[in-house]
VEXDREN-2710 file (C-alpha; in Angstrom, 1 decimal):
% VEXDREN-2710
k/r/px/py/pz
1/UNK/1.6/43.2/6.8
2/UNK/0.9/40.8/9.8
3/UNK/1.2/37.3/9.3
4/UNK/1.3/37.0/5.5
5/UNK/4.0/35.4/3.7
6/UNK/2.9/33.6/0.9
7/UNK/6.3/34.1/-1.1
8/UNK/9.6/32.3/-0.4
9/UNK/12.1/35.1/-1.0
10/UNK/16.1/35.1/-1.2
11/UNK/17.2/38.3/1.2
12/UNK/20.1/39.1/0.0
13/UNK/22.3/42.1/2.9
14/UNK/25.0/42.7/0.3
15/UNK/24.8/45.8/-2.3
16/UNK/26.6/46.2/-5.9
17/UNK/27.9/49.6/-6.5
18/UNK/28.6/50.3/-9.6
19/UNK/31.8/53.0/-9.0
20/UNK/32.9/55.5/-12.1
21/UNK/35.9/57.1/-12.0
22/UNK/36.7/60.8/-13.4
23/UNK/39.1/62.5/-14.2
24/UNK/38.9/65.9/-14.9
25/UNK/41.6/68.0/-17.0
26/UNK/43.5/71.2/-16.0
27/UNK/43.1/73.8/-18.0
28/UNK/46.0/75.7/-17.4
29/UNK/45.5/79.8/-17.8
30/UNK/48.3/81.7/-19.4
31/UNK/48.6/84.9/-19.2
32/UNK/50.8/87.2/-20.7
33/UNK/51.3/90.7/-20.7
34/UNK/49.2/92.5/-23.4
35/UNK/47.3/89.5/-24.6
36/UNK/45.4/88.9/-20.9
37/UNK/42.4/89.8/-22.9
38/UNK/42.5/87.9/-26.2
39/UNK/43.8/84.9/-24.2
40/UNK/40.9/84.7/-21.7
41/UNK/38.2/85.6/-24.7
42/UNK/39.9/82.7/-26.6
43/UNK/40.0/80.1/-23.8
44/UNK/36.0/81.0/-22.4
45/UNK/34.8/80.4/-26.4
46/UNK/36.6/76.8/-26.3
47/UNK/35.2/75.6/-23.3
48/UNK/31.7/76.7/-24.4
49/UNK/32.4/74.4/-26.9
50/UNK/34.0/71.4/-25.3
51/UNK/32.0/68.3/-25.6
52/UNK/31.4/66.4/-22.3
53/UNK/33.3/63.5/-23.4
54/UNK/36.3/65.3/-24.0
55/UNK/36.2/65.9/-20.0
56/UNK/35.3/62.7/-18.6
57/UNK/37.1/59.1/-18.6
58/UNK/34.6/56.5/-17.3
59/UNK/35.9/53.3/-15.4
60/UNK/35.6/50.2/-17.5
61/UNK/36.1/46.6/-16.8
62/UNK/37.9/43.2/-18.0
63/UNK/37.0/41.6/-20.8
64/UNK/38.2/38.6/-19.2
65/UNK/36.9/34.9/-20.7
66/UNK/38.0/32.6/-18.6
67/UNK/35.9/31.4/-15.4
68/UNK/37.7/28.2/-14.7
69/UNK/40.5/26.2/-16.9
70/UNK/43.0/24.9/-14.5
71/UNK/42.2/26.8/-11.7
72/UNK/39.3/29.7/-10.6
73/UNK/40.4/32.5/-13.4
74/UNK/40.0/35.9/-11.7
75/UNK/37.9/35.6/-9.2
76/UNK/39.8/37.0/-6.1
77/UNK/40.0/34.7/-2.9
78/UNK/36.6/34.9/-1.6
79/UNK/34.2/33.5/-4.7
80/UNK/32.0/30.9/-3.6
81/UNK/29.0/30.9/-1.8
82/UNK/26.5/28.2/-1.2
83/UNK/22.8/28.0/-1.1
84/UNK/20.9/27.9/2.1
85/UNK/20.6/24.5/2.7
86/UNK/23.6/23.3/0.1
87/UNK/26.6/21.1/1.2
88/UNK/29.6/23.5/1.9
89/UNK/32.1/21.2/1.0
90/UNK/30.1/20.1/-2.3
91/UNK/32.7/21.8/-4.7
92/UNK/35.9/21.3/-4.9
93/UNK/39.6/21.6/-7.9
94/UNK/40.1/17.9/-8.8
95/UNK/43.8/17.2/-10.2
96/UNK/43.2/13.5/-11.3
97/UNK/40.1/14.5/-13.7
98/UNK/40.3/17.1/-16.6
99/UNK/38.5/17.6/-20.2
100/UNK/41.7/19.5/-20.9
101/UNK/45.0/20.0/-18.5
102/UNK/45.4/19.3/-15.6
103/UNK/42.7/20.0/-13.3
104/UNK/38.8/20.7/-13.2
105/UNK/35.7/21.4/-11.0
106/UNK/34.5/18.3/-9.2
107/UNK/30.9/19.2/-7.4
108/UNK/29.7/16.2/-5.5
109/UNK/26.0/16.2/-5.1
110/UNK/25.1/14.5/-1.5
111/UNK/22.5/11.9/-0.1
112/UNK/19.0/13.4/0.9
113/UNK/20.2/12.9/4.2
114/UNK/23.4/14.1/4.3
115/UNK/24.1/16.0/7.7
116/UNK/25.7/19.0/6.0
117/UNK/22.8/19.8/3.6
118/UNK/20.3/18.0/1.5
119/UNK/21.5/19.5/-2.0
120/UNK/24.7/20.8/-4.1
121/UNK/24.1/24.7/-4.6
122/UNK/26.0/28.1/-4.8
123/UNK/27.4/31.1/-7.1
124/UNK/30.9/31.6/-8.0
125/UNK/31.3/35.3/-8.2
126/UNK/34.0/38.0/-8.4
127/UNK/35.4/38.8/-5.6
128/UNK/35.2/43.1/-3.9
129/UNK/32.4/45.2/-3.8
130/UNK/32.7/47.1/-7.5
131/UNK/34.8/44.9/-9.3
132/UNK/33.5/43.0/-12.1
133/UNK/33.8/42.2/-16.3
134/UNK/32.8/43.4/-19.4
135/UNK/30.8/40.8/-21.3
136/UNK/29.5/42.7/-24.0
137/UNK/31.9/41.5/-26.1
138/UNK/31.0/37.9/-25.8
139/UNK/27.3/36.0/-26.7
140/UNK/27.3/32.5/-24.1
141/UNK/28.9/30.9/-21.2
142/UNK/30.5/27.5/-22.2
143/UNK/32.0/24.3/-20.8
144/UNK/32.5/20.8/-20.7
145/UNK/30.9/18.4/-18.6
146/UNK/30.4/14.7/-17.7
147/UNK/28.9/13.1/-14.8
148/UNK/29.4/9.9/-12.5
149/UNK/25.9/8.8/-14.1
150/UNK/23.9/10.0/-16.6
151/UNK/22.1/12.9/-14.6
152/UNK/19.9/15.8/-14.8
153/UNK/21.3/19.2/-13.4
154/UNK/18.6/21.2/-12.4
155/UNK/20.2/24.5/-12.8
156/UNK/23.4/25.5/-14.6
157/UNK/23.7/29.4/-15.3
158/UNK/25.2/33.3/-14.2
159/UNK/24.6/36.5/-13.3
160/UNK/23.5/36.0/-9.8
161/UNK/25.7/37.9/-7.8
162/UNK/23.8/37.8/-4.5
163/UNK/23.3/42.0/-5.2
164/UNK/21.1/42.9/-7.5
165/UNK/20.9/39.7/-9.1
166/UNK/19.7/41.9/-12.6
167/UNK/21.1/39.4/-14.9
168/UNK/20.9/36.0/-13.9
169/UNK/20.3/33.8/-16.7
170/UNK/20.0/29.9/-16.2
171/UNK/19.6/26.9/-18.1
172/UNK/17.3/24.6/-16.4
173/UNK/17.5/20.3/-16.7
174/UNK/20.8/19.7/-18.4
175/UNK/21.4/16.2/-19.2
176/UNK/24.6/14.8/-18.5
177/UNK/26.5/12.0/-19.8
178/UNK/29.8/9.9/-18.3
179/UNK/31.3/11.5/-21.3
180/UNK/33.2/14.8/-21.4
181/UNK/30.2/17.3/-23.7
182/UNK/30.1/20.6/-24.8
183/UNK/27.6/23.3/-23.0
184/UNK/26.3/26.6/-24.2
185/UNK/23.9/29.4/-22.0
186/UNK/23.3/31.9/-24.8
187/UNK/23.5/35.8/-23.4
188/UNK/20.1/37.1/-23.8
189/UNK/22.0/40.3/-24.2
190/UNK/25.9/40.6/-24.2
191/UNK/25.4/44.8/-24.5
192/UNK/23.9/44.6/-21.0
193/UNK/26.9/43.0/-19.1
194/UNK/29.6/45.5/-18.5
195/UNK/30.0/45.2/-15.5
196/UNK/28.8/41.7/-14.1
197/UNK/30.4/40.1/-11.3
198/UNK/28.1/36.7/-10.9
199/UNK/30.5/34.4/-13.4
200/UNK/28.4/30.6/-12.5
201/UNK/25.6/29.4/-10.3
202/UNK/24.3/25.8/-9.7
203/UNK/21.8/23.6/-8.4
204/UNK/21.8/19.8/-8.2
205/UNK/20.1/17.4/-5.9
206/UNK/20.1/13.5/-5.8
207/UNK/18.8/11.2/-8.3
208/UNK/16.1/8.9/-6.9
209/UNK/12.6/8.1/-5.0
210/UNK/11.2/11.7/-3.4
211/UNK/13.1/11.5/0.1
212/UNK/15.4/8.8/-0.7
213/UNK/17.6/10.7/-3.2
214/UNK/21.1/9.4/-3.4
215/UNK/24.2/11.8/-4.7
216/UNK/26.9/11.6/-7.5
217/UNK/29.3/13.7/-8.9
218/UNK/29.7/16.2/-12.0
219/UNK/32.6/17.7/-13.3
220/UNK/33.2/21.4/-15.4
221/UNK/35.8/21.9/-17.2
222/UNK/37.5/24.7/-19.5
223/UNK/34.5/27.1/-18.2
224/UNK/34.6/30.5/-20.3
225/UNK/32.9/33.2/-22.2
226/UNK/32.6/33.0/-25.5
227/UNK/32.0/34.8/-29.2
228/UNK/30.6/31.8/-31.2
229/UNK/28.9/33.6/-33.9
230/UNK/26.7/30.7/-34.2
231/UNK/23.8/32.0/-32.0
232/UNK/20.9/33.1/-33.7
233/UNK/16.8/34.0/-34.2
234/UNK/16.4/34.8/-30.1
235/UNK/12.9/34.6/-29.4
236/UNK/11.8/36.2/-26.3
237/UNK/9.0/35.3/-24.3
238/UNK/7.0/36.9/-20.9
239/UNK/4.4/34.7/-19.5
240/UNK/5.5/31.7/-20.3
241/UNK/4.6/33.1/-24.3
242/UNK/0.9/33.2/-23.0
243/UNK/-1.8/36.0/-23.6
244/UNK/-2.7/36.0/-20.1
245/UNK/-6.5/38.5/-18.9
246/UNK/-6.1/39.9/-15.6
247/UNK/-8.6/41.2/-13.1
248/UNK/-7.7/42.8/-10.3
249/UNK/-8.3/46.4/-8.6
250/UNK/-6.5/49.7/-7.5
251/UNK/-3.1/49.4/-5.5
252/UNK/-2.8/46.0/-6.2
253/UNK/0.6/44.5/-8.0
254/UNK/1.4/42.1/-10.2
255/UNK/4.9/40.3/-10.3
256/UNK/5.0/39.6/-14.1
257/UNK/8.9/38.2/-13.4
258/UNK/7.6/35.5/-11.3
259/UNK/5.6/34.4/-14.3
260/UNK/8.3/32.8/-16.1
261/UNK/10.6/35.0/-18.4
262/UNK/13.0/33.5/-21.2
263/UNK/14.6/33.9/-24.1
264/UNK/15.2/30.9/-26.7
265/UNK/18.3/30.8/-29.7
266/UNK/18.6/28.6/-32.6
267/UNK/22.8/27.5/-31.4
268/UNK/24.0/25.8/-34.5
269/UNK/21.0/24.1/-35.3
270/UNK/19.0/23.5/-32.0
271/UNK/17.1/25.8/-29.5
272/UNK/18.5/26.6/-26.6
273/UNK/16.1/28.5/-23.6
274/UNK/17.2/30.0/-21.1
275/UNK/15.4/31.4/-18.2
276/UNK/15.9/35.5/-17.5
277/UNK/15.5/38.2/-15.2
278/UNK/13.1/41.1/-16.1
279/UNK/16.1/43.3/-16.2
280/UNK/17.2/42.3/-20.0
281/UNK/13.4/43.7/-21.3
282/UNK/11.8/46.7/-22.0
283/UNK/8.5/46.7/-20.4
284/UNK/5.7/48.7/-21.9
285/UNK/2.1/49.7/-20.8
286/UNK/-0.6/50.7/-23.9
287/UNK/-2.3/52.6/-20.9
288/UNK/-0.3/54.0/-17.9
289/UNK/-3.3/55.6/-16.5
290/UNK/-4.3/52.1/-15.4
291/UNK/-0.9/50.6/-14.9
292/UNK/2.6/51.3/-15.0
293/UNK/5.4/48.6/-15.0
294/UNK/8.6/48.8/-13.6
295/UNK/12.2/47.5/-14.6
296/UNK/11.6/44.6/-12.2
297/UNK/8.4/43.6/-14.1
298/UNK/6.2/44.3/-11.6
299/UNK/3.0/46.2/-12.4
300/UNK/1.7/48.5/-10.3
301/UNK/-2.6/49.3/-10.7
302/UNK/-3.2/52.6/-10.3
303/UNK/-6.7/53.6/-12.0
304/UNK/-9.7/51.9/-13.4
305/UNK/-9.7/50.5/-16.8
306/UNK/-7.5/48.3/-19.1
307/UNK/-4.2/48.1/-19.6
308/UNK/-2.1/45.4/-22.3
309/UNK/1.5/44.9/-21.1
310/UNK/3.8/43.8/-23.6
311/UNK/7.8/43.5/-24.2
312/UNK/10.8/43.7/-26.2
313/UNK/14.2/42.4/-25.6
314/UNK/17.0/43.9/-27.6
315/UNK/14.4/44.6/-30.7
316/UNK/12.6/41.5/-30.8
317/UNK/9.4/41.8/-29.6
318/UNK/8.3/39.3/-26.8
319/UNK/5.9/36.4/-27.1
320/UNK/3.1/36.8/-24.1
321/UNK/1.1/39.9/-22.6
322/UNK/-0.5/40.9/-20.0
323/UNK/-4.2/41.9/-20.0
324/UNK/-4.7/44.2/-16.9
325/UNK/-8.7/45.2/-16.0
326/UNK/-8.4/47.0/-12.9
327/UNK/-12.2/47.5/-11.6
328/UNK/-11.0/50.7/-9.4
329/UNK/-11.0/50.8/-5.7
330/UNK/-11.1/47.3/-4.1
331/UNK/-13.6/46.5/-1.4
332/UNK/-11.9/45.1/1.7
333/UNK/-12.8/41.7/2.9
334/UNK/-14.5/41.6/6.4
335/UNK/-12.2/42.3/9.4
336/UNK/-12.1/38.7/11.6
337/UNK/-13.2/38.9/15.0
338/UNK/-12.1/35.9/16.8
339/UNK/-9.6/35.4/19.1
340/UNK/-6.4/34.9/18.3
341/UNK/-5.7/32.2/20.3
342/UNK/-8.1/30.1/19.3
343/UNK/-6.9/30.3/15.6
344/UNK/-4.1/29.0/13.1
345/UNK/-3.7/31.2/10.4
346/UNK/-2.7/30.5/6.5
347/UNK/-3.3/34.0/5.1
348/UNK/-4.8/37.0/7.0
349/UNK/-3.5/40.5/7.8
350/UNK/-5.5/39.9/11.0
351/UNK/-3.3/37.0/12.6
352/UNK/-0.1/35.5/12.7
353/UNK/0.4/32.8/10.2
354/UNK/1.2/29.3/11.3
355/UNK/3.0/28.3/8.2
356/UNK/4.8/30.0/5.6
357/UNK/2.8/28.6/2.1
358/UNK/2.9/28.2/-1.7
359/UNK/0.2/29.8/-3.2
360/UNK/1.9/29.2/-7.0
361/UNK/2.3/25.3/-6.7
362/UNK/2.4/25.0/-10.6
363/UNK/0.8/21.7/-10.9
364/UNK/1.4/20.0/-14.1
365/UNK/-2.2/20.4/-16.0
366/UNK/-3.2/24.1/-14.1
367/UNK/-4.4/26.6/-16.1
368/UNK/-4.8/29.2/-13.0
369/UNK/-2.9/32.6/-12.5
370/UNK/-2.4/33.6/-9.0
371/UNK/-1.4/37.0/-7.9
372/UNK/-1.1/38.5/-4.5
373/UNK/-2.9/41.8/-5.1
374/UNK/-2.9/44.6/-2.1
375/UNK/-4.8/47.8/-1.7
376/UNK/-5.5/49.7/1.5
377/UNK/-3.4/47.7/3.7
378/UNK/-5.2/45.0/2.7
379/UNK/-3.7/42.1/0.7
380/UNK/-5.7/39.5/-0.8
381/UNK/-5.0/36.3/-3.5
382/UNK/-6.7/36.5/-6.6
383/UNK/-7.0/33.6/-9.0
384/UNK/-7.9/33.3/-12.5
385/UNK/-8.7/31.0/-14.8
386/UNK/-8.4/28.1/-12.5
387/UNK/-9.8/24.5/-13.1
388/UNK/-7.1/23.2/-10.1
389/UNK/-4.6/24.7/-8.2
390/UNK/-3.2/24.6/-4.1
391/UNK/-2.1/26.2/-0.9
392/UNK/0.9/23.8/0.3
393/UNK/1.7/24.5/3.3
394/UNK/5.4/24.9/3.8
395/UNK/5.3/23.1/7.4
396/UNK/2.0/20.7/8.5
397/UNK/-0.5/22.3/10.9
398/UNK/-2.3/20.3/13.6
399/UNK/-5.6/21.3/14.2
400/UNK/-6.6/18.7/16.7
401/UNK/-8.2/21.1/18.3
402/UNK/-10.0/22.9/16.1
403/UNK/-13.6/22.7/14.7
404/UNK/-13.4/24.7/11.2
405/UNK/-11.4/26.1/8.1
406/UNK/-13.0/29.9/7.4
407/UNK/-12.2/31.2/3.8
408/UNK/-13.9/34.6/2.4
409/UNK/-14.7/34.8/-1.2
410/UNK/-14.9/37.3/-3.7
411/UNK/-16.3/37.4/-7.6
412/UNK/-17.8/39.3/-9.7
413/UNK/-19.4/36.2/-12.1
414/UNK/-22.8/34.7/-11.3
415/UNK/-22.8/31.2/-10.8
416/UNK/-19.2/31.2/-9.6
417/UNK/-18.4/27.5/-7.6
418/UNK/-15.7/26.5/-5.8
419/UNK/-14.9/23.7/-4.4
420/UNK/-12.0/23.5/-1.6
421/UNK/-10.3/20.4/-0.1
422/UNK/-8.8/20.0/2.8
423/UNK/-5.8/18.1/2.8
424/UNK/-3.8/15.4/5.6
425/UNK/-0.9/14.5/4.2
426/UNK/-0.8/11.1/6.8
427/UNK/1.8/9.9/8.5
428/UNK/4.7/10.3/5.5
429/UNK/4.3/14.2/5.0
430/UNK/3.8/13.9/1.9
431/UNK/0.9/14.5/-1.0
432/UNK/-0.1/11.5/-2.7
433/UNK/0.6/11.6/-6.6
434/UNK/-2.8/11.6/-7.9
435/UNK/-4.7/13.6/-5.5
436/UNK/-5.7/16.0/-8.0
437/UNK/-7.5/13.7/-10.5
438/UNK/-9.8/12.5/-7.6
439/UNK/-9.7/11.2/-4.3
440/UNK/-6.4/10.7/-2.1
441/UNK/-4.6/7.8/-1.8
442/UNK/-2.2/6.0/1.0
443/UNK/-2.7/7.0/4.1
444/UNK/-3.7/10.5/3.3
445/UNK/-7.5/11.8/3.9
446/UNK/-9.3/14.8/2.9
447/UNK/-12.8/17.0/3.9
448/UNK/-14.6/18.7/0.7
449/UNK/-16.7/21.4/0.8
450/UNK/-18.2/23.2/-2.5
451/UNK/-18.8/26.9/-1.7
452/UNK/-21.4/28.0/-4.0
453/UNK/-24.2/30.2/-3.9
454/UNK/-21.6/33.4/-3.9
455/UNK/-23.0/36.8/-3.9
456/UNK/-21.7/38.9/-6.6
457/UNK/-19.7/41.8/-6.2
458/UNK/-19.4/41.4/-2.3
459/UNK/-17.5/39.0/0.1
460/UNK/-19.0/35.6/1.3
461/UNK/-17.7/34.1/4.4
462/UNK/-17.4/30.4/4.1
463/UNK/-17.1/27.9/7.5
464/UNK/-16.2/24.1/6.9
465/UNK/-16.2/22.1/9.9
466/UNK/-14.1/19.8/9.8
467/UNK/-15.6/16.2/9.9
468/UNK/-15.8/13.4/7.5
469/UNK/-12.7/11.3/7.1
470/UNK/-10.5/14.1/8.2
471/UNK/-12.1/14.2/11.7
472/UNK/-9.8/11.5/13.2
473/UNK/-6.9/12.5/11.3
474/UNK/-6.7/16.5/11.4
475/UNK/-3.0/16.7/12.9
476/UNK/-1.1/16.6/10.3
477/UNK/-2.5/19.2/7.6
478/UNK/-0.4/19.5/4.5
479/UNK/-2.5/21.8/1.9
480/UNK/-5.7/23.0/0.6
481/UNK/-6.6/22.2/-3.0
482/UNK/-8.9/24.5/-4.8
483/UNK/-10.9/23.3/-7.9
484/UNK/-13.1/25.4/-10.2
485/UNK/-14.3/29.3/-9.9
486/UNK/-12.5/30.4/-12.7
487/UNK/-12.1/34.2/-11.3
488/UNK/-12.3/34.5/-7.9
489/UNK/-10.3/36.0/-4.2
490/UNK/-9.9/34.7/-1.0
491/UNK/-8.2/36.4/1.8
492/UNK/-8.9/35.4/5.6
493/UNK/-8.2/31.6/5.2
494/UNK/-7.3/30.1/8.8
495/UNK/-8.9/27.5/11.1
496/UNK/-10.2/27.9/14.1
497/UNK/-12.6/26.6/16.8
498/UNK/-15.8/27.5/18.1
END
């Protein structure tokens, strides 16, 4: 697809292969003179018999606990790797600080702008392609931690392994102290790990003011997996727990993983959520004439009809489902005709975007479910249930020069409005705080445009020129803010002019 990207993705070049070893036994033939016979009818009737098992001895890995005490615990030589963006040098052994002996893992979060990266950030993981531990034995990852400050870590988890990445599992917004605590990340299933090489991953930035964040430091100690016995009542969710309804068409897909997966524990008298990969659940369609759903959660659309999606991890069934009406073969949004070079594209199989953008912004409030469905070489947003959501645009787009913002729309309810904003972001980049309860505020501006009057069941082009107070101050485009609806598409969203 052209020009689409819609989706920040992690592209990961390295492959786990998961190597079994077997050994196969001689049988050894012996043959003696007048029993050849009786000894070969003898040795054909036991191997008809032999079970499988008795033949073959599959690899198996360490059970090994320990991540970190004093010093990296079995990790090889080559084990950390850092986020795009991260500080290389943000981790580090420190000798003069320990919960317990003599040593423990000092991560020092940099300043905003720090020249070496904006952000504290990798995975510790086992070092050589097919190596890795059995943790089926065990039910959490634990350690001890303190801070500089009393902080917020934004991610503290494993199972990432840059690979597959099938069973990452992260505790988000752990609170920190300046004294040395206990931490547990429950297993949302120990029987699955055994063979897992991604042992820890993090993510920390600054405390402070959006773009003046200033850095501190954390320290893990006594890291390990653990048999507590004290986890308990795991409740599952997909969907965020929600019932979610979902329109959409033939060939299209539906990422139900990016919808927000977890499982939550009672550990030792408080809950405990952690966030999960769609690799722990079993997935299940009521009607897979209408959609089937893969081990990476996503959906695939394949008929006309209705379809609930629903899951279990372990044998707990999951809280949230999925609702799929599929109304059959989508009708492609018209193909645009202008010239390229006289455009600046968002989202269009037609042109080449000028920014990468987030179409899942998750503004605090938004009831709306966006999904990039595709059919015919034709891919398309469709939203539903909104009352507010955005496009952010990951980089600003100047459209001095340009006259209009063309969107085409799609629904199938009468008396379907939408209302779209057009959004500077002013001179500091950024989106003022309250521009979704009204108007904008600082030195932003924004054009507004209520497309209504849609034709039902066919596509409407829309053309906002745009004027207003966003005529003298169209260079610095941040986002478009969409309000209402609540079930409609757009696809072909780009300016342009005349």
């Amino acid at each position: 697809m052209m020009g689409k990207s819609g989706k920040l993705e992690h592209i990961y070049t390295s492959t786990l292969v998961n190597k079994k070893e077997i050994k196969m036994k001689t049988i050894k033939f012996i043959y003696k003179k007048g029993v050849f016979f009786l000894a070969l009818a003898f040795v054909i009737n036991v191997s008809c018999e032999r079970d499988l098992s008795d033949e073959v001895e599959f690899a198996t890995f360490p059970a090994t606990a320990e991540v970190f005490t004093d010093a990296p615990i079995g990790l090889g030589t080559n084990f950390y790797f850092p986020y795009e963006g991260s500080k290389p040098t943000a981790w580090s052994v420190d000798e003069k600080v320990s919960y317990e002996g003599i040593a423990s893992m000092r991560f020092d979060v940099p300043n905003v702008n720090d020249p070496e990266g904006n952000y504290a950030g990798a995975i510790f993981r086992i070092d050589g392609e097919g190596s890795g531990r059995d943790l089926s034995g065990f039910d959490a990852l634990t350690f001890w931690a303190k801070a500089s400050q009393a902080v917020t870590i934004g991610e503290i988890g494993f199972g990432e392994d840059f690979g597959e990445n099938k069973y990452v599992t992260t505790r988000i917004n752990v609170s920190l102290t300046t004294n040395w605590v206990k931490y547990i990340i429950p297993i949302p299933d120990p029987s699955k790990l055994i063979q897992e090489r991604g042992m820890l991953r993090y993510s920390a930035g600054g405390i402070g003011p959006v773009g003046n964040e200033v850095g501190y430091t954390f320290w893990l100690d006594e890291v390990k997996f653990e048999k507590l016995g004290t986890i308990a009542q795991p409740q599952p969710k997909i969907l965020n727990g929600e019932d979610v309804a979902q329109q959409t068409f033939t060939g299209s897909k539906i990422d139900i993983a990016a919808r927000g997966l977890t499982q939550t524990f009672n550990v030792s008298g408080k809950n405990v959520t952690v966030n999960t990969t769609p690799a722990y659940f079993t997935f299940t369609s009521s009607n897979t004439g209408v959609a089937v759903i893969d081990e990476k959660g996503v959906v695939d659309v394949i008929g006309k009809g209705d379809s609930d999606i629903t899951a279990e991890l372990g044998s707990v069934t999951a809280i949230g489902s999925l609702k799929v009406t599929s109304n059959g073969v989508f009708p492609g949004a018209p193909a645009p005709m202008r010239p390229e070079a006289n455009v600046k594209s968002i989202y269009s199989d037609t042109y080449t975007s000028a920014t990468e953008s987030n179409f899942t912004p998750n503004f605090g409030g938004s009831t709306t479910q966006t999904t990039e469905a595709g059919s015919n070489g034709d891919s398309v947003q469709l939203y539903t249930n909104n009352n507010f959501t955005g496009i952010i645009f990951n980089n600003t787009v100047d459209a001095s020069e340009l006259t209009h913002l063309h969107v085409d729309i799609y629904t199938q309810q009468s008396g379907t409005n939408v209302e779209l904003q057009i959004r500077d972001v002013g001179a500091n980049g950024e989106i003022e705080t309250n521009v979704f309860n009204g108007f904008p505020s600082g030195d932003d501006k924004d054009s507004r445009f209520t497309a209504s009057g849609l034709t039902v069941g066919s596509w409407t082009s829309v053309d906002i020129p745009l004027e207003g107070d966003l005529a003298s101050q169209k260079n610095n485009l941040g986002a478009l803010i969409l309000v209402g609806g609540p079930d409609f598409i757009l696809d072909n969203i780009y300016f342009y002019k005349e």
